[in-house]
MIKOLPA-427882 format. One record per residue (C-alpha): x, z, y; residue number from 0. Coordinates in steps of 0.05 Angstrom, whole numbers, plus 5000, padded with zeros to 4 digits. Layout:
BEGIN
+------+------+------+-----+
|   c1 |   c3 |   c2 |   i |
+------+------+------+-----+
|    X |    Z |    Y | NUM |
...
+------+------+------+-----+
This chain:
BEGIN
+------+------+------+-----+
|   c1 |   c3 |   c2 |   i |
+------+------+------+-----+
| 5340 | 6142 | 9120 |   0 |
| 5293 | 6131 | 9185 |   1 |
| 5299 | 6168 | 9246 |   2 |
| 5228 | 6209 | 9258 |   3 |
| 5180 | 6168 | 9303 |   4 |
| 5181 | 6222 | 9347 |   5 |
| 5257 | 6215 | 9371 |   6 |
| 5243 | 6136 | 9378 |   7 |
| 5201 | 6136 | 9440 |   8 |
| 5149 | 6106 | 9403 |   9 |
| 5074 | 6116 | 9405 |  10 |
| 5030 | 6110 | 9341 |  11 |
| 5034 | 6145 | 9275 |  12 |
| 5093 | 6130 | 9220 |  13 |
| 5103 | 6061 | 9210 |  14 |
| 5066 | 6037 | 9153 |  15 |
| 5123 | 6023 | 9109 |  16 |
| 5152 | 6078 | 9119 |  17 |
| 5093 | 6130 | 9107 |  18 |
| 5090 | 6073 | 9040 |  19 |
| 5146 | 6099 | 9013 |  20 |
| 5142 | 6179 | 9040 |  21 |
| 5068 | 6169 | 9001 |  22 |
| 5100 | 6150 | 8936 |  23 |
| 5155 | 6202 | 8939 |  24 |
| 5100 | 6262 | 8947 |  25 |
| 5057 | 6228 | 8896 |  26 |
| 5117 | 6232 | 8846 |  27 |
| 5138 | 6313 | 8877 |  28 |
| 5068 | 6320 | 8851 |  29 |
| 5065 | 6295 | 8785 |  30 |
| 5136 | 6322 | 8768 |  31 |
| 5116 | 6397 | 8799 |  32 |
| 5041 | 6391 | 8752 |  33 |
| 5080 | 6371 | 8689 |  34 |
| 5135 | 6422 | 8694 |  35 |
| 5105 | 6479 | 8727 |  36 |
| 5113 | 6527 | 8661 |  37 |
| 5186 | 6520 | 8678 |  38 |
| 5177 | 6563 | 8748 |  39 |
| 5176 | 6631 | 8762 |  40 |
| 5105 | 6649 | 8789 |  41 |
| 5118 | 6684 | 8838 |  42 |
| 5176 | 6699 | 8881 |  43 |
| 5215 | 6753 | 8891 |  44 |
| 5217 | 6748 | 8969 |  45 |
| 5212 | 6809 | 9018 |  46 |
| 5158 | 6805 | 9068 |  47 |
| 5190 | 6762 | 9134 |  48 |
| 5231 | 6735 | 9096 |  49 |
| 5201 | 6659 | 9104 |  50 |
| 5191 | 6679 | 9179 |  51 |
| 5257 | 6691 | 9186 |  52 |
| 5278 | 6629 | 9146 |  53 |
| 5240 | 6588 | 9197 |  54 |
| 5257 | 6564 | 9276 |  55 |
| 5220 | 6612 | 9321 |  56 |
| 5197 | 6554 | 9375 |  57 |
| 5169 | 6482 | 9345 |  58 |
| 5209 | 6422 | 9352 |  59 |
| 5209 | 6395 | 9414 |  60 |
| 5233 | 6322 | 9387 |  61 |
| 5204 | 6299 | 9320 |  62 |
| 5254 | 6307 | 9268 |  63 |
| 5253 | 6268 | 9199 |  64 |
| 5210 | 6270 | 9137 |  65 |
| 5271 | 6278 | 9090 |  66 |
| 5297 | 6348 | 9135 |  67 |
| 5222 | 6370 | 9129 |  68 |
| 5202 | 6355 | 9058 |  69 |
| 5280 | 6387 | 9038 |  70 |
| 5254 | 6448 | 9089 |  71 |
| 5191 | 6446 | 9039 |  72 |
| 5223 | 6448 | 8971 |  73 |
| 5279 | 6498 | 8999 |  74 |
| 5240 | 6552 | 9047 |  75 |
| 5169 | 6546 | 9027 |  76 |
| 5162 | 6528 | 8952 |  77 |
| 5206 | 6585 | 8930 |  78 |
| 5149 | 6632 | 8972 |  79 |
| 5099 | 6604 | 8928 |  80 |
| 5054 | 6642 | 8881 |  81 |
| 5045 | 6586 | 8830 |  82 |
| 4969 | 6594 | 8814 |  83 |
| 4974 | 6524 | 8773 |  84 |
| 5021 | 6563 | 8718 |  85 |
| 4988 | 6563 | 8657 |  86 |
| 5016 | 6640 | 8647 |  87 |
| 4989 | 6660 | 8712 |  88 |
| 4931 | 6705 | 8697 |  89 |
| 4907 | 6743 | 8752 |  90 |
| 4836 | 6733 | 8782 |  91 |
| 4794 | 6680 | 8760 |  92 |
| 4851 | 6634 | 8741 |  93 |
| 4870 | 6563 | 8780 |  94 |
| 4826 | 6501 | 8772 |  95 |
| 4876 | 6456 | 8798 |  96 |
| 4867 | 6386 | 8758 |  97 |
| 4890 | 6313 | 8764 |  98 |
| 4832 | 6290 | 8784 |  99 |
| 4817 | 6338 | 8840 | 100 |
| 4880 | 6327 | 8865 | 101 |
| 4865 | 6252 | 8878 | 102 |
| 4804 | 6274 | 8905 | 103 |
| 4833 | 6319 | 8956 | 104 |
| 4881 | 6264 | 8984 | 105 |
| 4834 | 6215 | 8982 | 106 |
| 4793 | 6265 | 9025 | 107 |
| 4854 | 6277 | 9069 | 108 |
| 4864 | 6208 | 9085 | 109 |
| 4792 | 6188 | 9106 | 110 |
| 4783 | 6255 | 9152 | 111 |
| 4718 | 6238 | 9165 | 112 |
| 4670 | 6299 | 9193 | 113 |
| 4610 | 6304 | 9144 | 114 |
| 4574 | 6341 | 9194 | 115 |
| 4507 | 6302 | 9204 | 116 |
| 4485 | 6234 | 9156 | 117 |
| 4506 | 6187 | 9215 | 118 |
| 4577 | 6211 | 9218 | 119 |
| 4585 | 6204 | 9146 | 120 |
| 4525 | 6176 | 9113 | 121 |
| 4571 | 6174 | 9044 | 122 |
| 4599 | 6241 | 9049 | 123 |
| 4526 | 6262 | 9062 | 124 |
| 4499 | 6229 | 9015 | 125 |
| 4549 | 6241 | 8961 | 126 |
| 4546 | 6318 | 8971 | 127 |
| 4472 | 6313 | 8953 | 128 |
| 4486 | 6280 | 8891 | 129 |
| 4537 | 6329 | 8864 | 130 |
| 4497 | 6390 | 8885 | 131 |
| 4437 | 6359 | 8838 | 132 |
| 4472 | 6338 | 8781 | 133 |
| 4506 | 6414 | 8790 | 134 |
| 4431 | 6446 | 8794 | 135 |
| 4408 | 6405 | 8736 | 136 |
| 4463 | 6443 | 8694 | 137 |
| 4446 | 6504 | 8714 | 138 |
| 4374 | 6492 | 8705 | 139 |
| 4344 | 6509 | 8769 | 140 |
| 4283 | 6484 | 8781 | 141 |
| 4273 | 6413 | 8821 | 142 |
| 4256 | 6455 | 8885 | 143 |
| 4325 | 6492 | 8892 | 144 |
| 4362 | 6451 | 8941 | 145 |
| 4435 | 6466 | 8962 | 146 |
| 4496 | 6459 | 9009 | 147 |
| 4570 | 6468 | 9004 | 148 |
| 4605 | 6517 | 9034 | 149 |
| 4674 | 6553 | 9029 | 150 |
| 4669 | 6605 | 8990 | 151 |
| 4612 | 6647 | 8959 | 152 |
| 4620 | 6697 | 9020 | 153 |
| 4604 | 6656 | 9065 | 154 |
| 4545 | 6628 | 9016 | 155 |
| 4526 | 6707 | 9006 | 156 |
| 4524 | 6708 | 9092 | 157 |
| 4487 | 6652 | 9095 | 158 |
| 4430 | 6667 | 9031 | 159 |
| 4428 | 6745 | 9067 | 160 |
| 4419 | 6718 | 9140 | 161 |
| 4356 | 6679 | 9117 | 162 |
| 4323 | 6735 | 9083 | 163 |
| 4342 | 6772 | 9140 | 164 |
| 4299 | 6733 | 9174 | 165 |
| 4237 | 6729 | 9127 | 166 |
| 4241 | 6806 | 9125 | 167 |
| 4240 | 6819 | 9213 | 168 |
| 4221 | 6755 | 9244 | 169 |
| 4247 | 6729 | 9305 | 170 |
| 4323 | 6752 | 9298 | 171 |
| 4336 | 6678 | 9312 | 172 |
| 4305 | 6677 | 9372 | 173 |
| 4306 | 6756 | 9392 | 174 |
| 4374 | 6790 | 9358 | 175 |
| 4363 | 6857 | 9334 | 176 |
| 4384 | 6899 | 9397 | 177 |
| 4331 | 6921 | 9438 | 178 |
| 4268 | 6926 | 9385 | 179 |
| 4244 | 6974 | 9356 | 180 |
| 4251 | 6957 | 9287 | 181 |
| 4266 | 6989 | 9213 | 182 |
| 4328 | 6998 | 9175 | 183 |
| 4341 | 6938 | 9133 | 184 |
| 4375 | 6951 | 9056 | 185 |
| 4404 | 6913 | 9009 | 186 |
| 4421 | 6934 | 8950 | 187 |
| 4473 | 6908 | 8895 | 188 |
| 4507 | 6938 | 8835 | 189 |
| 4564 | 6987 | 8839 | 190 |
| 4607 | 6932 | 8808 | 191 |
| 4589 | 6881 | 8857 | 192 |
| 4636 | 6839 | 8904 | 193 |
| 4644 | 6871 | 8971 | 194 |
| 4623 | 6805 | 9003 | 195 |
| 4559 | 6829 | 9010 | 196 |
| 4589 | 6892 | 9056 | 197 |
| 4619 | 6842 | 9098 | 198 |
| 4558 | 6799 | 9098 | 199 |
| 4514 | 6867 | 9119 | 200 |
| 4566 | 6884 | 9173 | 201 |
| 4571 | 6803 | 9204 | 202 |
| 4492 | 6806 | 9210 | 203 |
| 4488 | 6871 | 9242 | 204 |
| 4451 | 6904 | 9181 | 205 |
| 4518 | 6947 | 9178 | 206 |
| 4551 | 6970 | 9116 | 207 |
| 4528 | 7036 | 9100 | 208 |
| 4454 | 7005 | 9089 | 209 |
| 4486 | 6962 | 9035 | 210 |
| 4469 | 7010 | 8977 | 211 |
| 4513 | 7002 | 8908 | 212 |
| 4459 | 7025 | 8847 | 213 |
| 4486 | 7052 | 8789 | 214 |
| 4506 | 7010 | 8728 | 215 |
| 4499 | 7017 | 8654 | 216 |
| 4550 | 7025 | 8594 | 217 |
| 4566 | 6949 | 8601 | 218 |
| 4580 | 6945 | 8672 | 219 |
| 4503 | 6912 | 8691 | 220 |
| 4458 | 6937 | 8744 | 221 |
| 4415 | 6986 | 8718 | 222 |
| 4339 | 6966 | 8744 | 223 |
| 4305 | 7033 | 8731 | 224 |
| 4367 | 7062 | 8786 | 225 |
| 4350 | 7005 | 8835 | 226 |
| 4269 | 7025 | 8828 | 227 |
| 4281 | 7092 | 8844 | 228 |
| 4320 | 7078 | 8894 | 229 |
| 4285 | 7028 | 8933 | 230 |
| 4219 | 7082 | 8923 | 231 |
| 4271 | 7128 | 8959 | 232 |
| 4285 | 7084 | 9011 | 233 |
| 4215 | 7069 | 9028 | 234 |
| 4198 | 7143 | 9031 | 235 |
| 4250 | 7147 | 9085 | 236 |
| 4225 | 7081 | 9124 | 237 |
| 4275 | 7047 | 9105 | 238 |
| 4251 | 6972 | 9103 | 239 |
| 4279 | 6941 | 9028 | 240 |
| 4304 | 6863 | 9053 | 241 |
| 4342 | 6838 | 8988 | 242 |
| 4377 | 6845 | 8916 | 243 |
| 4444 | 6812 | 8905 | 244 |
| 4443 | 6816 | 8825 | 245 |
| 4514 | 6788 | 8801 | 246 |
| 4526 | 6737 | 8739 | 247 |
| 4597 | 6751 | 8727 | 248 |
| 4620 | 6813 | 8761 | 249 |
| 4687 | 6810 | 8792 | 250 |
| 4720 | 6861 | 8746 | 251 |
| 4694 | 6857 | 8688 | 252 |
| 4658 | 6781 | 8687 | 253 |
| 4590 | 6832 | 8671 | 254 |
| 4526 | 6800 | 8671 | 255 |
| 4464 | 6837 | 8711 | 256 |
| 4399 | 6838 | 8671 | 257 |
| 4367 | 6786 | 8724 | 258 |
| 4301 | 6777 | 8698 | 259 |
| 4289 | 6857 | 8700 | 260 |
| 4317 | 6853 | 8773 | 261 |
| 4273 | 6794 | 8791 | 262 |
| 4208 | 6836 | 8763 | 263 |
| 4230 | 6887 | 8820 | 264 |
| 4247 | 6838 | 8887 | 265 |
| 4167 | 6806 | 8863 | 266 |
| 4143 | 6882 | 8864 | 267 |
| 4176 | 6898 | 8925 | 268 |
| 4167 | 6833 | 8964 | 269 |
| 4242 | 6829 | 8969 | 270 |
| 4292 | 6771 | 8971 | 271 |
| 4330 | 6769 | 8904 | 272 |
| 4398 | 6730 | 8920 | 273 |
| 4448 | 6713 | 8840 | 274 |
| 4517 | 6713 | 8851 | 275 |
| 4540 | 6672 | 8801 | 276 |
| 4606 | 6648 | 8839 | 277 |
| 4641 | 6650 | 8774 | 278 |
| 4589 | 6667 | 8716 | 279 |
| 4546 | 6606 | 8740 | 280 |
| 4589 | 6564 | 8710 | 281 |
| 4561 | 6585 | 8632 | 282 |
| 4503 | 6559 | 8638 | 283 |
| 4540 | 6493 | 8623 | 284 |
| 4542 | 6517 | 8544 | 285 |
| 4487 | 6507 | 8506 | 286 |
| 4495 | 6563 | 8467 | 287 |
| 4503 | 6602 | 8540 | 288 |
| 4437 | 6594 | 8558 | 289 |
| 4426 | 6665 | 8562 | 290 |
| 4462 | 6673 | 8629 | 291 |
| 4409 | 6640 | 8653 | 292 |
| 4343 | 6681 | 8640 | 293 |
| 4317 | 6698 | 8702 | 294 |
| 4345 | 6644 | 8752 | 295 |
| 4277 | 6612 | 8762 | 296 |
| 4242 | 6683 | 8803 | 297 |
| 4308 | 6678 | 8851 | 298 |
| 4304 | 6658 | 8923 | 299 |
| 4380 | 6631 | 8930 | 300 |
| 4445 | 6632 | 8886 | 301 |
| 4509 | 6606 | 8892 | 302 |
| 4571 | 6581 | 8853 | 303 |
| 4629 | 6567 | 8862 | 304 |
| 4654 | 6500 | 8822 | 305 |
| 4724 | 6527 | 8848 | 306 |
| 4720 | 6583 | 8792 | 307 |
| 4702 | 6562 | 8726 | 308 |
| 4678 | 6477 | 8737 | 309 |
| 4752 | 6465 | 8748 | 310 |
| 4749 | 6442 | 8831 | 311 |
| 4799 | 6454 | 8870 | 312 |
| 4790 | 6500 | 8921 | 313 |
| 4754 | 6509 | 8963 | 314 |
| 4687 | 6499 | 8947 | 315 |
| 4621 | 6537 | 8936 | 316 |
| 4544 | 6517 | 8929 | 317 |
| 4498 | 6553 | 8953 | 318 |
| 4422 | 6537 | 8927 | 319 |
| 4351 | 6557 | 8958 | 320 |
| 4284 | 6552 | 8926 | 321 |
| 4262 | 6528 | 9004 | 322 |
| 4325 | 6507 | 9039 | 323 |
| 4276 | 6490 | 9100 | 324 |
| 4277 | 6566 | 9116 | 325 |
| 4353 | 6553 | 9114 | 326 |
| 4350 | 6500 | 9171 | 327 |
| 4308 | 6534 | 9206 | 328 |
| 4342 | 6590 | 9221 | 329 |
| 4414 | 6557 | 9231 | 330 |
| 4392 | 6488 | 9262 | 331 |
| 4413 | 6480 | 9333 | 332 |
| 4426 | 6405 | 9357 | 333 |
| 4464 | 6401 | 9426 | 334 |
| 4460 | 6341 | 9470 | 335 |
| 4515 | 6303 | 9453 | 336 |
| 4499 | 6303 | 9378 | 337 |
| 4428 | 6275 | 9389 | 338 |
| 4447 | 6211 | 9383 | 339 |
| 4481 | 6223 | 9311 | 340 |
| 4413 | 6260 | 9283 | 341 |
| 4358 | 6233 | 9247 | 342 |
| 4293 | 6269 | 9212 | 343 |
| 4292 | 6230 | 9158 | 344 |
| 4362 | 6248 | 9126 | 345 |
| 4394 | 6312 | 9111 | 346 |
| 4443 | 6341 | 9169 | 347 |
| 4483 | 6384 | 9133 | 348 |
| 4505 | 6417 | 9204 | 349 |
| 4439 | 6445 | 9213 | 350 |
| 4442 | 6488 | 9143 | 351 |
| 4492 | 6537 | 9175 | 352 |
| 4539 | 6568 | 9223 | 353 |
| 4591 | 6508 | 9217 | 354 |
| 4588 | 6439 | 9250 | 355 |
| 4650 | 6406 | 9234 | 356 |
| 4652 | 6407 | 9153 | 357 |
| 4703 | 6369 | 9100 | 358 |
| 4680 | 6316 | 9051 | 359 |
| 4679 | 6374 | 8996 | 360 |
| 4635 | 6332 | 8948 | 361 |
| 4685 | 6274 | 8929 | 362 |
| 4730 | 6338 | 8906 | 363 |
| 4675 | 6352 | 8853 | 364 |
| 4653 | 6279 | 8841 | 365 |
| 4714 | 6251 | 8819 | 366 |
| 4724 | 6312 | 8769 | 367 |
| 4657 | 6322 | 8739 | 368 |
| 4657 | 6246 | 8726 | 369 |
| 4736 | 6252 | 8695 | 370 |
| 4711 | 6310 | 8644 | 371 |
| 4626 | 6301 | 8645 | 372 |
| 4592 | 6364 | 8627 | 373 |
| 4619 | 6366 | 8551 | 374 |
| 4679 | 6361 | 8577 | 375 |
| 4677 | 6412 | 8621 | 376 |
| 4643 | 6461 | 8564 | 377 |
| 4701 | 6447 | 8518 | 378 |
| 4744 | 6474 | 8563 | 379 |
| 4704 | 6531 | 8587 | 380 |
| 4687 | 6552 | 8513 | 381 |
| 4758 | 6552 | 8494 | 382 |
| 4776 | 6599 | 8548 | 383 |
| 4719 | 6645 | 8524 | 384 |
| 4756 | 6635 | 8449 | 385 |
| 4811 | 6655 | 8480 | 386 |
| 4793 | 6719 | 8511 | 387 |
| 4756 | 6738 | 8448 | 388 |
| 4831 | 6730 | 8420 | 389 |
| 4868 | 6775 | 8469 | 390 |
| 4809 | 6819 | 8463 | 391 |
| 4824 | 6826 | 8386 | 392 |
| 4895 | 6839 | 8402 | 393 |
| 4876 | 6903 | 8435 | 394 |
| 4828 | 6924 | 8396 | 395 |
| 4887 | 6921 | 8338 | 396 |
| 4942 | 6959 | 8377 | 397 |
| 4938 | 7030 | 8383 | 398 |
| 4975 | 7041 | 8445 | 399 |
| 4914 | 7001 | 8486 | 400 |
| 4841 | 7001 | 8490 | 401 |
| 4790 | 6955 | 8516 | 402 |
| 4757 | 6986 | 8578 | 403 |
| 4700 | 6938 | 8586 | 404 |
| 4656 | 6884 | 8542 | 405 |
| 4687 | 6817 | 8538 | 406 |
| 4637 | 6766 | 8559 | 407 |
| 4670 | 6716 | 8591 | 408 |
| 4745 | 6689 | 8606 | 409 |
| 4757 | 6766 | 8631 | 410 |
| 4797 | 6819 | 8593 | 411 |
| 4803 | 6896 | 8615 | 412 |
| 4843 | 6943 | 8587 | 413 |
| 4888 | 7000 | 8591 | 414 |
| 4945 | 7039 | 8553 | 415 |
| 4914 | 7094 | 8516 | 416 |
| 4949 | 7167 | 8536 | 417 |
| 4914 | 7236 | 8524 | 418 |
| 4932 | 7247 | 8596 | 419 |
| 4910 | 7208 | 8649 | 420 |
| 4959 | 7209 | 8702 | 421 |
| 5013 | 7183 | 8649 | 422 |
| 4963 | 7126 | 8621 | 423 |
| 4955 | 7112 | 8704 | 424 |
| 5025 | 7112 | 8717 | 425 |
| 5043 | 7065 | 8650 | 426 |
| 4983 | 7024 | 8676 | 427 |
| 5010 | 7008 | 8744 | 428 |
| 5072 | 7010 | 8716 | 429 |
| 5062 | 6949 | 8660 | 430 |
| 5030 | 6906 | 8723 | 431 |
| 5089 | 6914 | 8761 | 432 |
| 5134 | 6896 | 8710 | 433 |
| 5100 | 6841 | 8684 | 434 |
| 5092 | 6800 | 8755 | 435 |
| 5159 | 6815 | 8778 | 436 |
| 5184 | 6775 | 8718 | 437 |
| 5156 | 6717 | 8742 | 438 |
| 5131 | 6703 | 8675 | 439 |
| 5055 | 6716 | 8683 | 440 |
| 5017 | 6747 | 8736 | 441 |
| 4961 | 6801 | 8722 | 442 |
| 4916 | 6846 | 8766 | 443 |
| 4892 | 6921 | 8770 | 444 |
| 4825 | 6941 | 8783 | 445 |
| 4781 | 7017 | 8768 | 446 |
| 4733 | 7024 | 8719 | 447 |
| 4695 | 7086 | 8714 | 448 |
| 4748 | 7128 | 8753 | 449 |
| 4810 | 7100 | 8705 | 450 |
| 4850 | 7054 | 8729 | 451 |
| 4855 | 6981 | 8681 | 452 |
| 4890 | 6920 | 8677 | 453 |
| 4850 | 6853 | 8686 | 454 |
| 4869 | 6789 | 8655 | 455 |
| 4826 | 6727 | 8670 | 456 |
| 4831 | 6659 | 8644 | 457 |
| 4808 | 6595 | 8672 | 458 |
| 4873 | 6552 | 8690 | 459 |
| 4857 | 6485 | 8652 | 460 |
| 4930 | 6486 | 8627 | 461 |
| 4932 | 6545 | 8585 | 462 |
| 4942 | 6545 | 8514 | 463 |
| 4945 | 6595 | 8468 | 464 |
| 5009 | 6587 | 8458 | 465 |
| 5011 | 6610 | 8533 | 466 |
| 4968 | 6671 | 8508 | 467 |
| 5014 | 6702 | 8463 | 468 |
| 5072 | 6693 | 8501 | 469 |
| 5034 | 6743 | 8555 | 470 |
| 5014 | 6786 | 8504 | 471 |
| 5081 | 6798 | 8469 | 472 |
| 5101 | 6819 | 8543 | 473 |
| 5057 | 6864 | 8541 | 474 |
| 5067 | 6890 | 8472 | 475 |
| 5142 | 6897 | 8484 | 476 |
| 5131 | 6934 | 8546 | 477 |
| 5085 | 6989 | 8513 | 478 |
| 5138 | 6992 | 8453 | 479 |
| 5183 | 7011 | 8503 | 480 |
| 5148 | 7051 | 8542 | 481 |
| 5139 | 7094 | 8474 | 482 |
| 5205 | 7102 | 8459 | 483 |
| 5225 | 7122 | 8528 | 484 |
| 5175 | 7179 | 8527 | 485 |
+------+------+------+-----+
């Protein structure tokens, strides 16, 4: 065992040899922790400060060793883990953890380079324009929709909403909003939509009451004839109508908005019409998917995130533009001491947005789209679909539960039936508890229409039905019990 290089006196990182070996025996906790990870618990059973108080209160002030730090990790802080990689865990969208992207994302670690302008990386530039193409080709935007990578789709949502923003008031760059006399911006999105678009409102000082949630249909979908009226309503008041944030995949209930009815309203209304498709994007990689598409080709930005349903690791999110130069010229702002790094004749990636420094994202979804290629990448998304379809038909077949919602995606809600609603509320909350605490599989809650449901999503590239029905008989034993004990 070696001392740590920090209680040597020495300068410099880890020896080589040493971080050899350290590199091997993480490569080997990693390969061991993907191929058993049905054996754990998912999540733990800790009380909150518990970890804290696990933990020294003041750093080190000598380095200490890599063996008393990796045994800290596998003692103090694995046992704290929610283990989104278990093939049981169902809550959300589901993990996209995969070999591949783990290479990826060590490979990235170990290069560190900033991908911030072409000259600081010209490969990680370079490479990131790639991806995004190949990934707009499969969704079959047309050749003009350029993109960049991002976080997460909030951050993509900011970005899209900041530039139309901008096309809707002029001069906010330049001139803020404070001090002019200008209208009331709106935006409007479905009642079902992520609240991404609140917090996008409220970080560009559009604020979130003039975020305005239009009533949906029987299926969970924005209903256009509601959004007409009430963009009519709003004008009437001098309100100014800025943009539409239609959703392909809703967050509850994976629900689809009729985007091609939308778009005929944003053209009408000289509005921006922004898809989130952060996790229904992803369908348009199946053929017989295509639907989910109808529509894409009148919008002025969308974004997806790879992280969701393409199998990336997170994080990592596109966002697309029809004309990305309104994108750059909003956000690009070139200091001094980066003129020397910039060029016009290459893509700065630092000048499409609020951040400078940015990872090398792209090799994440490089080396996995190339590991699985786009049928591979169906196959896998289709049988998660199969699989909902399943779970779905399990319902349908039990008379204590009922569906809640359509199933249109990996996405399954549902809730014991009761004829009284605070007892099928209470069994509702009740069978989530239970279930996660076990450490078995991990589900969500979300409301529907007033009622409260239970939402199981699939996407973790691990799962089997085998996996399936092991969940489900949880859930069949609980309501069996629940029966019997009145």
């Amino acid at each position: 065992m070696s001392s740590a290089p920090g209680s040597l006196g020495e300068l410099g990182d880890v020896p080589p040899e040493i971080f050899r070996r350290q590199l091997h025996e993480v490569a080997d906790w990693i390969a061991d922790y993907r191929e058993k990870i049905a054996e754990r618990p998912i999540s733990p059973n800790a009380e909150p400060g518990a970890i804290v108080r696990a933990l020294p209160e003041h750093a080190p002030e000598s380095g200490e060793a890599f063996e008393e730090i990796w045994r800290d990790f596998e003692q103090l802080i694995v046992p704290g883990m929610v283990h989104w990689g278990h093939p049981q865990f169902m809550g959300y969208f589901g993990s996209t953890t995969t070999g591949p992207g783990i290479l990826a994302e060590m490979a990235s670690a170990a290069l560190n380079v900033n991908a911030m302008t072409w000259r600081t990386s010209p490969a990680a530039t370079e490479l990131e324009s790639v991806v995004l193409d190949w990934l707009r080709q499969w969704l079959g935007l047309p050749a003009e929709f350029r993109g960049v990578v991002y976080d997460t789709a909030s951050i993509s949502t900011m970005h899209a909403l900041a530039v139309a923003r901008e096309r809707a008031l002029k001069e906010v760059r330049e001139l803020g909003l404070t001090g002019r006399d200008l209208p009331t911006l709106r935006i409007y999105t479905s009642e079902h939509a992520h609240s991404s678009v609140e917090k996008a409102a409220i970080a560009l000082g559009i604020g979130e009451k003039n975020v305005q949630r239009v009533e949906a249909d029987s299926a969970f979908r924005l209903d256009p004839d509601a959004l007409r009226r009430m963009v009519n309503n709003d004008r009437e008041r001098h309100f100014l109508p800025m943009a539409v944030v239609a959703t392909v995949g809703a967050t509850s209930t994976a629900s689809v908005d009729p985007v091609a009815a939308i778009s005929e309203v944003t053209r009408a209304e000289k509005m921006w019409l922004h898809i989130d498709a952060a996790y229904g994007g992803g369908l348009a990689l199946l053929p017989e998917a295509h639907w989910v598409t109808e529509g894409w080709s009148s919008a002025d930005s969308l974004v997806i995130n790879p992280h969701k349903m393409l199998f990336v690791p997170f994080d990592f999110s596109a966002l697309y533009l029809r004309d990305i130069r309104q994108l750059r010229d909003l956000f690009s702002l070139v200091p001094e001491y980066l003129r020397g790094d910039t060029e016009d004749s290459v893509i700065n990636y630092m000048d499409y947005g609020v951040q400078l420094g940015r990872r090398f994202r792209a090799i994440k979804a490089w080396m996995v789209w190339r590991t699985f290629g786009r049928e591979g990448l169906a196959a896998r998304i289709r049988e998660h679909m199969r699989l909902a379809q399943l779970f779905a038909g399990w319902i349908e077949d039990n008379p204590r539960l009922e569906l809640l919602a359509p199933v249109v995606m990996g996405v399954v809600c549902f809730a014991p039936r009761s004829s009284e609603q605070e007892t099928a509320e209470r069994t509702c909350h009740e069978l989530v508890a239970e279930i996660n605490s076990s450490g078995q599989s991990y589900l969500t809650l979300t409301r529907l229409r007033g009622r409260s449901a239970v939402r199981l999503g699939l996407g973790n590239i691990l799962t089997t039905e085998e996996h399936l029905r092991a969940v489900w008989q949880m859930i069949a034993s609980f309501m069996e019990s629940s029966d019997k004990n009145g």
